[in-house]
C-alpha positions in Angstrom: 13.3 8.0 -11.5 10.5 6.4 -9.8 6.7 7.9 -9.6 6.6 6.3 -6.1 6.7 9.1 -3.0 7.8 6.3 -0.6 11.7 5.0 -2.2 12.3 3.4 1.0 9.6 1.3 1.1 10.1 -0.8 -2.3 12.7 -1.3 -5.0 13.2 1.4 -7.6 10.4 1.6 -9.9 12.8 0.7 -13.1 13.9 -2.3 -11.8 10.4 -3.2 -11.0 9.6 -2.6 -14.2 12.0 -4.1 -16.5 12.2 -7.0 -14.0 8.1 -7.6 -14.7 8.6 -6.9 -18.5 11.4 -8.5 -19.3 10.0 -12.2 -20.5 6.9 -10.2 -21.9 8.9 -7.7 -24.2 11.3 -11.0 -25.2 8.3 -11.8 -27.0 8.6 -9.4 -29.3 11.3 -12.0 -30.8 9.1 -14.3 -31.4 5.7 -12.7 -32.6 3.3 -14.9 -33.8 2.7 -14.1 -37.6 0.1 -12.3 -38.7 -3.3 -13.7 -39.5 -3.2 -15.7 -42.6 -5.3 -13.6 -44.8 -3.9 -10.4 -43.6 -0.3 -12.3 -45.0 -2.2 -12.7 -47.9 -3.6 -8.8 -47.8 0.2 -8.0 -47.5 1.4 -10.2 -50.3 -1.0 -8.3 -52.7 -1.1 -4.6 -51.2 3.2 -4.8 -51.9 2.9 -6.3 -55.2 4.0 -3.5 -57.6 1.2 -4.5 -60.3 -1.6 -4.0 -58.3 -3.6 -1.8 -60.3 -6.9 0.3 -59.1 -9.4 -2.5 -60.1 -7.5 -5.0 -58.4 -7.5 -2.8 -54.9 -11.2 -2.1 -55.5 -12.1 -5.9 -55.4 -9.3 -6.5 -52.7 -11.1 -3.9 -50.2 -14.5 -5.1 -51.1 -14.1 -8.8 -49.9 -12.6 -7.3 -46.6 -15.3 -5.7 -44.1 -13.7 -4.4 -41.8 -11.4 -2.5 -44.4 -14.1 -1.8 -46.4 -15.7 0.1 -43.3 -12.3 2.3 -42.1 -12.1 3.1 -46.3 -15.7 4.3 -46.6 -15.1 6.6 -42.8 -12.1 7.4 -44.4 -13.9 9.1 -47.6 -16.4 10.8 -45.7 -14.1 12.7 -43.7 -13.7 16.3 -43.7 -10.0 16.0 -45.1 -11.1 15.6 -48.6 -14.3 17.3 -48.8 -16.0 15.6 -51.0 -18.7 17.6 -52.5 -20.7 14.5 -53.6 -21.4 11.4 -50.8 -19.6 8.6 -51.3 -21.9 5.6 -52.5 -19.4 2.6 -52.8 -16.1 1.1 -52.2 -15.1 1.9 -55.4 -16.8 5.4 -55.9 -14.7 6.0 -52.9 -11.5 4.4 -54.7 -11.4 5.4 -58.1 -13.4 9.0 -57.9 -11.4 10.1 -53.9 -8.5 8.5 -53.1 -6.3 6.7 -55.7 -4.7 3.5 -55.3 -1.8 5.0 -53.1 -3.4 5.9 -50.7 -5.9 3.3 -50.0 -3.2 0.3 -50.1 -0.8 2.7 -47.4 -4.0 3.0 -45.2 -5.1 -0.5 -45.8 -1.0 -1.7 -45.3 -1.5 0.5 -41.9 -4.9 -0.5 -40.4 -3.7 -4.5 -41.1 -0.3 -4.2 -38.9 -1.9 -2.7 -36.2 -4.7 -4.8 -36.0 -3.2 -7.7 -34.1 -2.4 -5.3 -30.9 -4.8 -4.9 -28.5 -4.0 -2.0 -26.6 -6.9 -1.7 -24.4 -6.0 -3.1 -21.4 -3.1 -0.5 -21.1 -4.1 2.3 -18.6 -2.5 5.7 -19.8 -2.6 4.6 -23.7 -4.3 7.7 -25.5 -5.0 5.9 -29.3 -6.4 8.5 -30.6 -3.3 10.4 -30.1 -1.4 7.8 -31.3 -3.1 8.1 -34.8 -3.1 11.7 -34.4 0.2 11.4 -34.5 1.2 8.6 -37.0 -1.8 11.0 -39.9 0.2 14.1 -39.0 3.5 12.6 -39.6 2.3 10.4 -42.9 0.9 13.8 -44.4 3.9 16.1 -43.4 6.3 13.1 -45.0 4.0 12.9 -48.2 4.3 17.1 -48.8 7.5 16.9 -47.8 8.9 14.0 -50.0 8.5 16.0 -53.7 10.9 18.9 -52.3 13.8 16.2 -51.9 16.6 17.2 -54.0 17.9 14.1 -55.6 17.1 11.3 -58.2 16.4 8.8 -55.7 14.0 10.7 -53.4 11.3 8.8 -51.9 7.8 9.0 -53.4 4.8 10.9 -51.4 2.8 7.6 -51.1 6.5 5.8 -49.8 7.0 9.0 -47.3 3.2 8.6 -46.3 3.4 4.9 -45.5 6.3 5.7 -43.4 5.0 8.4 -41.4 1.7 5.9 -40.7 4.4 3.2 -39.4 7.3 5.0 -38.0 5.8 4.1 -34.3 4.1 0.9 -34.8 6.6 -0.5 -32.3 5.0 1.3 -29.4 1.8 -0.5 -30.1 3.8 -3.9 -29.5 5.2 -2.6 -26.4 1.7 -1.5 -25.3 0.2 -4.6 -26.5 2.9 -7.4 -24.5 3.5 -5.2 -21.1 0.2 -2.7 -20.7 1.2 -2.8 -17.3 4.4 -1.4 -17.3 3.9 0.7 -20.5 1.0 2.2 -18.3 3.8 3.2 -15.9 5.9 4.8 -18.9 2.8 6.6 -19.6 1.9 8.6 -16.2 5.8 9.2 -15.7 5.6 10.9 -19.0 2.7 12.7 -17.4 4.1 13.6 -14.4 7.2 15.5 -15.9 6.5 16.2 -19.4 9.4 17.1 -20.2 10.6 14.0 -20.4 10.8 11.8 -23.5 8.7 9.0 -24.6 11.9 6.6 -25.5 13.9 7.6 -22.4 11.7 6.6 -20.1 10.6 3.2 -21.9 14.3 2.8 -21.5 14.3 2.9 -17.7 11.1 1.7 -16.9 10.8 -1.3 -19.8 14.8 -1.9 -20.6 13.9 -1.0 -24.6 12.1 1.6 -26.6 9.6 1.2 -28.8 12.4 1.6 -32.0 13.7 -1.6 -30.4 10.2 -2.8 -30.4 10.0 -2.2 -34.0 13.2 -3.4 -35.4 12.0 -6.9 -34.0 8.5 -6.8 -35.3 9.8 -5.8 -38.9 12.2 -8.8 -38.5 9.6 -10.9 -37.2 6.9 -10.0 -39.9 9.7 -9.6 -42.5 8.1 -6.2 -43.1 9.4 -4.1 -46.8 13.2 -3.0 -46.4 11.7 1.0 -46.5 9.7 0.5 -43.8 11.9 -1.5 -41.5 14.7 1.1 -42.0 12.3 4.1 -41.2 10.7 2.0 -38.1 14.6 1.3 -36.9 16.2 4.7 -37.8 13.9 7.5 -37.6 15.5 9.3 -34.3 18.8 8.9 -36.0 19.5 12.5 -37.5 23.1 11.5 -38.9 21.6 7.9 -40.4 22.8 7.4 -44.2 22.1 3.8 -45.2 19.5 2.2 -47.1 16.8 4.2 -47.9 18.5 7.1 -45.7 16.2 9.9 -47.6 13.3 8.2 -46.7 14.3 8.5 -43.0 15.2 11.4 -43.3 11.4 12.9 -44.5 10.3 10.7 -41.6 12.1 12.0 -38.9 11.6 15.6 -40.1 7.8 14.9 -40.2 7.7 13.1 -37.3 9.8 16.0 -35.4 6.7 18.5 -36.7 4.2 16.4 -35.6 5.1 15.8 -32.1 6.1 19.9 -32.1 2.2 20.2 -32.7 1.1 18.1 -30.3 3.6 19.5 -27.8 5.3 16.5 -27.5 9.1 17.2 -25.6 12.3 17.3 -28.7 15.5 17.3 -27.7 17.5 20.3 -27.3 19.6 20.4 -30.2 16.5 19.3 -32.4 17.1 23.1 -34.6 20.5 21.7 -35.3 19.7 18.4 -36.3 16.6 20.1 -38.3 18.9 22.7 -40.0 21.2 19.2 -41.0 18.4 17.4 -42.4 16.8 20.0 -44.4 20.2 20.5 -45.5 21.0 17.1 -46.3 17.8 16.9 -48.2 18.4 19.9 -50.5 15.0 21.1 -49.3 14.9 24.8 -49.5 14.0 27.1 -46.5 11.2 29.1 -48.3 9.8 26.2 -49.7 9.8 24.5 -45.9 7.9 27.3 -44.9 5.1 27.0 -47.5 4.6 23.0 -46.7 4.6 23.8 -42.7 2.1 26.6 -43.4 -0.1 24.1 -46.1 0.5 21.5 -43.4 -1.0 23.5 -40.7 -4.2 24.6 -42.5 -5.2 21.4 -42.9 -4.8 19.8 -39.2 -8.2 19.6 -37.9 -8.8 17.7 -40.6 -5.7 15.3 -40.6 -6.9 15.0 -36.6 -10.8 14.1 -37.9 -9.3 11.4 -40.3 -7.3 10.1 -37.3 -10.0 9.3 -35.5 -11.6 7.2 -38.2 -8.4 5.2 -37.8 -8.2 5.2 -34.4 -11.5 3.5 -34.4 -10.0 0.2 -35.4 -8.0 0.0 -32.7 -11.0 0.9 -30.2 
């Protein structure tokens, strides 16, 4: 559907726009890498023997991550009742390792995008939305019935990443994504995907399957960035997805963000699926809720890195 009054006057508004995006959005294939030292960052947030000390020196020899970890401490979420005085104060005393290397893992794939040229692009809801889904996946994770159940901290870095693919589309056709964005305006009760079909020719899960291939991003995390709408999914790391999509179905419910119809099926089937008892739902959407001015307040400490 175009956004145009006038039809008559000019070609449909999806042509139009897949026509302009189309050598853009081929890009995707071919991504540059990412910046040398954030491959290196990556090399040593994924190693499995990084311990605590490690991170700390890690975070300190990188400013800019130094910066979003220190706005990240002093945030209402955790309520410190002492300041925090150094990186590692902030580290060892607040956070924990997990945490810190999923935020850090985060803030250094979205930091080649520049989405500011893109008229429409709301990046602070993006993060909104990215913190609600991480912290919904890590309560959810620990209520998975089964031996291999994903961790909270792999179910958190999930939920942070499960989108990144819409910051590539943003990032190689602003223009056109722009468009996607005041459809979605104009009939919210539209969804996001469905008009990034029409308007771009993909969706920003296309989007991400290429950029995990292209940045030969962690198995988990390419599975969740490819599968995460896909309710009957039960491949690699299917469990995983499965917390994700749940999560990420609660998060945009918050911010009133259209579901499809038959999401209360789907949702019944994955809780289901998951072994994840109804009472014990309840309590984690009730504990979720209490706490999302302050999962919105942490957001926009991330969202600042992409300001």
């Amino acid at each position: 559907m175009s956004i145009h009054k006038n039809d008559d006057a000019r070609p449909p508004l999806a042509s139009v726009g897949a026509t302009a995006a189309k050598a853009r959005i081929q890009r995707l294939s071919s991504l540059p890498p990412l910046p040398r030292r954030s491959q290196e960052l990556l090399r040593l947030l994924t190693n499995p023997e990084l311990n605590i000390l490690d991170l700390v020196a890690l975070i300190e020899q990188t400013p800019a991550l130094a910066a979003r970890i220190l706005g990240v401490a002093a945030s209402p979420f955790f309520r410190s009742p002492m300041p925090v005085r150094s990186i590692s104060d902030a580290i060892i005393r607040l956070l924990g390792l997990n945490l810190v290397r999923d935020l850090s893992l985060s803030l250094i794939l979205s930091q080649p995008f520049d989405v500011r040229s893109c008229r429409g692009f709301d990046v602070m809801r993006y993060w909104r939305h990215a913190m609600m889904t991480a912290t919904f996946a890590q309560f959810l994770a620990p209520s998975v019935q089964a031996e291999d159940a994903p961790s909270p901290s792999e179910a958190y870095l999930g939920g942070l990443l499960h989108s990144l693919g819409l910051l590539a589309l943003v990032h190689v056709a602003p223009d056109v994504m722009g468009l996607v964005f005041r459809e979605l305006e104009a009939q919210p009760e539209r969804h996001l995907a469905e008009v990034e079909r029409e308007l771009a020719g993909m969706d920003h899960v296309d989007a991400g399957i290429e950029l995990a291939r292209a940045w030969r991003l962690p198995s988990n995390v390419a599975a969740v960035m490819a599968y995460h709408r896909e309710v009957d999914y039960r491949g690699d790391h299917w469990r995983l997805v499965a917390v994700v999509t749940l999560a990420d179905a609660v998060g945009k419910d918050c911010l009133a963000d259209a579901l499809p119809a038959d999401w209360g099926r789907a949702h019944w089937f994955l809780r289901e699926a998951l072994g994840v008892p109804p009472l014990a739902w309840d309590h984690l959407v009730e504990c979720w809720q209490a706490r999302s001015q302050d999962i919105a307040d942490l957001a926009a400490v991330l969202a600042g890195s992409a300001s």
